[in-house]
C-alpha positions in Angstrom: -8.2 -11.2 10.4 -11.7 -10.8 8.8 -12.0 -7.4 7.5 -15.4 -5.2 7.5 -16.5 -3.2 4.3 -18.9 -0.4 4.5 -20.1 2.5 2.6 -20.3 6.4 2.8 -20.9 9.7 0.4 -18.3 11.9 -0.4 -19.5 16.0 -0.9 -21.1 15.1 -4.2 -22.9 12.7 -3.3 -20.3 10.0 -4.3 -20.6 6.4 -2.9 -17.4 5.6 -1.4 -16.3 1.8 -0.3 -14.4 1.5 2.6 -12.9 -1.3 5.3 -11.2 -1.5 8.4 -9.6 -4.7 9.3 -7.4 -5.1 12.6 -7.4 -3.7 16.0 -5.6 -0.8 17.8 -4.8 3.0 17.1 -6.7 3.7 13.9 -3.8 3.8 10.7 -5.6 5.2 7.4 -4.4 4.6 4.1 -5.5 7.2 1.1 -6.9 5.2 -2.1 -4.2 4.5 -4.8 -4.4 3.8 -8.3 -6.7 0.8 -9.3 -7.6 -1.0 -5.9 -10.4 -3.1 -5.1 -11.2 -3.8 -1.3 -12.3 -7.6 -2.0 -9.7 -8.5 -4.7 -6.6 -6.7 -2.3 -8.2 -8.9 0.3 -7.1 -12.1 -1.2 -4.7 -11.5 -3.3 -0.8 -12.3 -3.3 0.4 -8.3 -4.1 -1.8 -6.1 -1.4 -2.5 -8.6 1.4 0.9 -8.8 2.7 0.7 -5.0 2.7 -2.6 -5.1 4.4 -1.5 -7.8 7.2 1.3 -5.6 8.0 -0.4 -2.6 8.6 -2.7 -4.2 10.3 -0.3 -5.7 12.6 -0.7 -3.0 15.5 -3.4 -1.0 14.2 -7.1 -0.9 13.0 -5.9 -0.2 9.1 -8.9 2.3 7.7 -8.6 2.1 3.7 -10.9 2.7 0.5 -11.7 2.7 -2.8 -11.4 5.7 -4.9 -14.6 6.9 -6.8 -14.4 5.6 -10.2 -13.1 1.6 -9.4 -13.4 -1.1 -6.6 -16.9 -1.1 -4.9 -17.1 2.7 -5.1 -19.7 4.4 -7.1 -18.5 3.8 -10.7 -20.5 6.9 -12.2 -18.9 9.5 -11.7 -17.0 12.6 -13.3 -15.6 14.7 -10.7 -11.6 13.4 -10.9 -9.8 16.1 -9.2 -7.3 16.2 -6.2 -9.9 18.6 -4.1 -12.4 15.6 -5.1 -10.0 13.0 -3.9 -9.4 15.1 -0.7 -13.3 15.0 0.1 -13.7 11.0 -0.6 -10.9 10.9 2.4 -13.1 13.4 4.6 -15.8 11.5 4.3 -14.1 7.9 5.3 -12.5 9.8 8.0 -15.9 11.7 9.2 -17.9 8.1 9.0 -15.6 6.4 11.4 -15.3 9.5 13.7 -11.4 9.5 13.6 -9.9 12.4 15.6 -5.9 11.4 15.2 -3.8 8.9 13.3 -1.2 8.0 11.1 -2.1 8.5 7.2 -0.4 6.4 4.1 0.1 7.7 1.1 0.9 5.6 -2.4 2.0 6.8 -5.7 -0.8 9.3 -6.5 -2.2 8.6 -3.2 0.7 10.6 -1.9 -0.7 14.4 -3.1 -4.0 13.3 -2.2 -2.6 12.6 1.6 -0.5 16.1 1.5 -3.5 18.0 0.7 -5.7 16.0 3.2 -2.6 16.7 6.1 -2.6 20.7 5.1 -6.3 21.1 5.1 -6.4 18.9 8.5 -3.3 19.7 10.1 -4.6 18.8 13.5 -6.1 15.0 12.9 -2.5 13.4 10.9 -0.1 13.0 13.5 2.1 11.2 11.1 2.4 11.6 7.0 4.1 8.5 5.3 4.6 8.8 1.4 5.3 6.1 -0.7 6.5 5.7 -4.5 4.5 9.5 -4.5 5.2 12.8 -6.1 3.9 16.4 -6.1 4.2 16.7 -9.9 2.0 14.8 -12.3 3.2 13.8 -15.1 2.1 16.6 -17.1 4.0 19.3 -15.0 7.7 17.4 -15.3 8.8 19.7 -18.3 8.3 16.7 -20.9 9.9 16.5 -23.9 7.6 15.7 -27.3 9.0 12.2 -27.4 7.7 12.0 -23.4 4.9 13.6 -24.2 4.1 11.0 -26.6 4.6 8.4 -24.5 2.1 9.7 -21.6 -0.7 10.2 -24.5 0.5 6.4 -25.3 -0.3 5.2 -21.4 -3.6 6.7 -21.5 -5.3 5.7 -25.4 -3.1 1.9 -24.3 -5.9 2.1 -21.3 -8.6 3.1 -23.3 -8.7 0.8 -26.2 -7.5 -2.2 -24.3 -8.0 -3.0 -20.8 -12.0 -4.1 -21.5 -10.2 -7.0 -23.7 -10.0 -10.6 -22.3 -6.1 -10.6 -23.3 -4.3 -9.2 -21.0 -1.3 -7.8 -23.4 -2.5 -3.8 -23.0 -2.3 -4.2 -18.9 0.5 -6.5 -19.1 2.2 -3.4 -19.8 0.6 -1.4 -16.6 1.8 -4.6 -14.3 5.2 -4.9 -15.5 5.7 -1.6 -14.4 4.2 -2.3 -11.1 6.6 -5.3 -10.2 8.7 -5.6 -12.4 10.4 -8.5 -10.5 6.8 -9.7 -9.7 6.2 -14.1 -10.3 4.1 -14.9 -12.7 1.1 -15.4 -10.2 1.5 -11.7 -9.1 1.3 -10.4 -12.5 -1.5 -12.5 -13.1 -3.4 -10.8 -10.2 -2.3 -8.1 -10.8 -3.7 -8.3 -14.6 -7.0 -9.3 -13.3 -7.3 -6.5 -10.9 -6.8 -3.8 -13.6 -9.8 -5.6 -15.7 -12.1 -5.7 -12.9 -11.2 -2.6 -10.9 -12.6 -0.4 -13.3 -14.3 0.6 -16.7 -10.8 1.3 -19.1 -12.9 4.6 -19.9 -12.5 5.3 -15.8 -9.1 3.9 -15.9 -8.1 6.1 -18.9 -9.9 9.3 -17.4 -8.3 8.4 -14.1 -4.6 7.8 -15.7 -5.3 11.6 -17.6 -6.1 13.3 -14.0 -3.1 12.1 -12.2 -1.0 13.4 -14.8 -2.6 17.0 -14.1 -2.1 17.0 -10.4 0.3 19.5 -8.9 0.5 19.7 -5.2 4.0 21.3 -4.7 2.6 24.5 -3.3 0.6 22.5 -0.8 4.1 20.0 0.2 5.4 23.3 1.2 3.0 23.8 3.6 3.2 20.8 5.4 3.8 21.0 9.4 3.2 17.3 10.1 6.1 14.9 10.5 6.8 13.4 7.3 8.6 10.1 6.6 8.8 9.7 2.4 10.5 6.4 0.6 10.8 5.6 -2.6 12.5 3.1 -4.7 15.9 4.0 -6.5 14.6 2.3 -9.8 10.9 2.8 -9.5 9.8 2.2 -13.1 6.1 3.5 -12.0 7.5 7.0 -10.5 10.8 8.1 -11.1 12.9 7.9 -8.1 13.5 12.3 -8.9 9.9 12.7 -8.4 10.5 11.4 -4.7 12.8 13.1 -3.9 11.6 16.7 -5.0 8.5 15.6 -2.7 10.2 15.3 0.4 12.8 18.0 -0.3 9.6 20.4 -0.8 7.8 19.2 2.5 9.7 21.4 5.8 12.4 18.7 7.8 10.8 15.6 5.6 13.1 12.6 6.0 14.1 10.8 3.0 14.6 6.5 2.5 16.0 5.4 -0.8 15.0 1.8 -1.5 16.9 -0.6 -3.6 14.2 -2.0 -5.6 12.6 -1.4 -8.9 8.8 -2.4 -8.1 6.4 0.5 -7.8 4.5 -1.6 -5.2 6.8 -3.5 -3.0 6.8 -7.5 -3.1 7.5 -9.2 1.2 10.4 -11.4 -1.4 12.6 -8.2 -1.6 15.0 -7.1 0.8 14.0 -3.3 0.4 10.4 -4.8 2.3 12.5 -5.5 5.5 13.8 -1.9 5.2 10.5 -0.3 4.6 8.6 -1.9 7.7 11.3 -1.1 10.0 11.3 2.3 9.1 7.6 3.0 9.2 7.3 1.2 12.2 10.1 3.5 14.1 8.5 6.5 12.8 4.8 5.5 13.7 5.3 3.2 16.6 2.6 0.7 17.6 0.6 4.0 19.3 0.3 1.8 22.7 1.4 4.5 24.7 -2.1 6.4 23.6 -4.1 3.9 23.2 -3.7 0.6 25.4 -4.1 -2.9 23.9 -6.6 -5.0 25.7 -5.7 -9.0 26.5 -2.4 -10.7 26.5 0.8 -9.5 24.4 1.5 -11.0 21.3 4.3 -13.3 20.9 7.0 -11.9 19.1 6.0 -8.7 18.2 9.1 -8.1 15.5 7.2 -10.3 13.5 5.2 -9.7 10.5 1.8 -11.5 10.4 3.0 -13.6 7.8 5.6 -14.0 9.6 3.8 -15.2 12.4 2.0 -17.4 10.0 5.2 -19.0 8.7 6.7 -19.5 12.1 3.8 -21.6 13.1 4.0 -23.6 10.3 7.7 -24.1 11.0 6.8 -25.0 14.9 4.3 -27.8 13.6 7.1 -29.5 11.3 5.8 -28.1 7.4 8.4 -28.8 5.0 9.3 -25.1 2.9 7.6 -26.4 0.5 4.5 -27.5 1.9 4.5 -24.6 3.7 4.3 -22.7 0.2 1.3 -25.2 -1.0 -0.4 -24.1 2.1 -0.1 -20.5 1.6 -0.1 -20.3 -1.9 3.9 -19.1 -2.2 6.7 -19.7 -4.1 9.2 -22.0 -1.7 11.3 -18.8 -2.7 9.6 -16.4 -0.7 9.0 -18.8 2.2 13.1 -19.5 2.2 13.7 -15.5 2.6 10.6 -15.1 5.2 12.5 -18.2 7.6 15.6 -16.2 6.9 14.0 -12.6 8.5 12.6 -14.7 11.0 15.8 -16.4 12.4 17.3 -12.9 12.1 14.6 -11.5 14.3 14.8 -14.2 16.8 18.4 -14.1 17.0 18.3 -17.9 16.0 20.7 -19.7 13.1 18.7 -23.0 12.8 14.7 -24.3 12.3 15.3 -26.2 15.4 15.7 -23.3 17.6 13.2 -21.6 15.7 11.3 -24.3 16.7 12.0 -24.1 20.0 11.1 -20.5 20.7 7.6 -20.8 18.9 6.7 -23.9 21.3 8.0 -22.2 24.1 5.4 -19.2 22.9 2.3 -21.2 22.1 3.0 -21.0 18.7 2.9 -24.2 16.8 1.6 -26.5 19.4 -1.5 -29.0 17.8 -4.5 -29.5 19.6 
């Protein structure tokens, strides 16, 4: 999949950075934290997440003013703000309906979007989210402390070539992450931003407050979060879904703020936003021939076609740029998707397909 990045203003003249990547029903994901549309691209942390929204969907997605290839000068950072830079992605592609994605802060910013335009989400997903910042969680002095901590920790040393300041920011990311994601994940933070924007950005999130608006939620809401979630505490999620009306509520069993596809809680989080979304077929018919296997992640996919032309795990790993631990516990969601208890079989059923075959 080659993804297309274009541009558009926001109500105050903001320059906002945007791609779509995939085919199908359009899916949109509000901006999070710290992206950056390139960097995510090819990266080990968001492009699994990317792949697998893109699966069965044209995935819509953007940089937030103030990082990524959005206009860096800027000093509007407030959740009506936020609501307009996702107006103005959704008014440059024309989008009349689809499923929206909220992350961590991205969360408020996709309740806000789904009260103002009732009518265009038909689906509200929350992850790792909250309605409180952090400011509005009744701190104690010592919490307090440790929030004014976060942001001057930004400040004064993201711009420095070590990376010990964001080390701090990515080990509370993915905890569990290898050392290459945390790596990325480092590098991202330096490049995404100014640590003045990151800073700034870090002090507005702590002043959002969106539980009046979760209340007045009428779209169908799916929230997760994880039960050890050392970005957002696990409370925090699930106030937010006990605030919106007939939410449903997932606890995951992980600790990462951003999901790694190594963790069992990723199985559990795909199936469930799948069920609730749906590949959106019965609206909007896919053109050509059916995809094999359609259970199947793209990476997935990518693995099992590997497999069908004889890789090794670990030269499957080389080629992909894995650790032969992650390809071990992709093979093992793939046999139980295909119902299969050996490679051979595997094997078999991806020839059978198409998949694998040389030349």
């Amino acid at each position: 999949m080659d993804q297309q990045i274009r541009f558009c203003h926001s109500a105050d003249g903001t320059r906002i950075a945007y791609a779509t990547v995939g085919s199908g029903p359009p899916l949109v994901k509000a901006a999070n934290y710290l992206t950056h549309l390139e960097h995510d691209w090819n990266g080990p942390v968001w492009r699994p997440w990317l792949e697998a929204l893109a699966q069965h969907h044209t995935l819509v997605r953007y940089d937030e003013r103030g990082c990524g290839l959005s206009d860096w000068d800027v000093a509007n950072y407030t959740l009506d703000a936020w609501v307009q830079d996702l107006e103005a992605v959704v008014a440059a592609l024309g989008l009349e309906r689809f499923p929206l994605l909220g992350i961590s802060q991205g969360a408020s910013v996709s309740v806000a979007y789904a009260v103002r335009h009732p009518q265009k989400v038909s689906h509200l997903i929350l992850y790792g989210g909250y309605a409180r910042g952090r400011f509005h969680r009744n701190l104690t002095e010592e919490e307090l402390l440790q929030a004014e901590t976060m942001i001057n920790a930004i400040r004064i040393g993201w711009g420095q070539q070590n990376p010990a300041f964001r080390q701090l920011f990515t080990t509370m990311q993915i905890p569990q992450g290898t050392e290459a994601q945390k790596d990325w994940l480092n590098e991202l933070a330096r490049i995404s931003a100014t640590p003045e924007n990151a800073a700034t950005m870090e002090r507005a999130f702590y002043h959002i407050d969106a539980a009046d608006l979760a209340r007045q939620v009428t779209t169908s809401t799916l929230v997760l979060h994880g039960r050890a979630d050392a970005g957002v505490p696990f409370e925090e999620g699930r106030l937010l879904a006990a605030l919106i009306p007939g939410a449903r509520f997932v606890p995951l069993d992980s600790p990462n703020h951003i999901l790694l596809e190594s963790e069992p809680a990723w199985t559990r989080f795909w199936a469930e936003v799948n069920a609730f979304v749906g590949s959106g077929s019965e609206d909007h018919p896919a053109s050509g021939a059916p995809q094999p296997f359609p259970e199947l992640t793209p990476r997935e996919l990518e693995i099992l076609n590997l497999v069908a032309q004889g890789a090794s795990n670990e030269a499957i790993a080389a080629e992909l740029v894995l650790t032969p631990k992650t390809v071990r516990n992709h093979i093992s969601h793939i046999y139980s998707k295909l119902a299969v208890n050996s490679r051979a079989q595997a094997i078999v059923l991806a020839r059978e397909a198409g998949i694998g075959i040389r030349g």
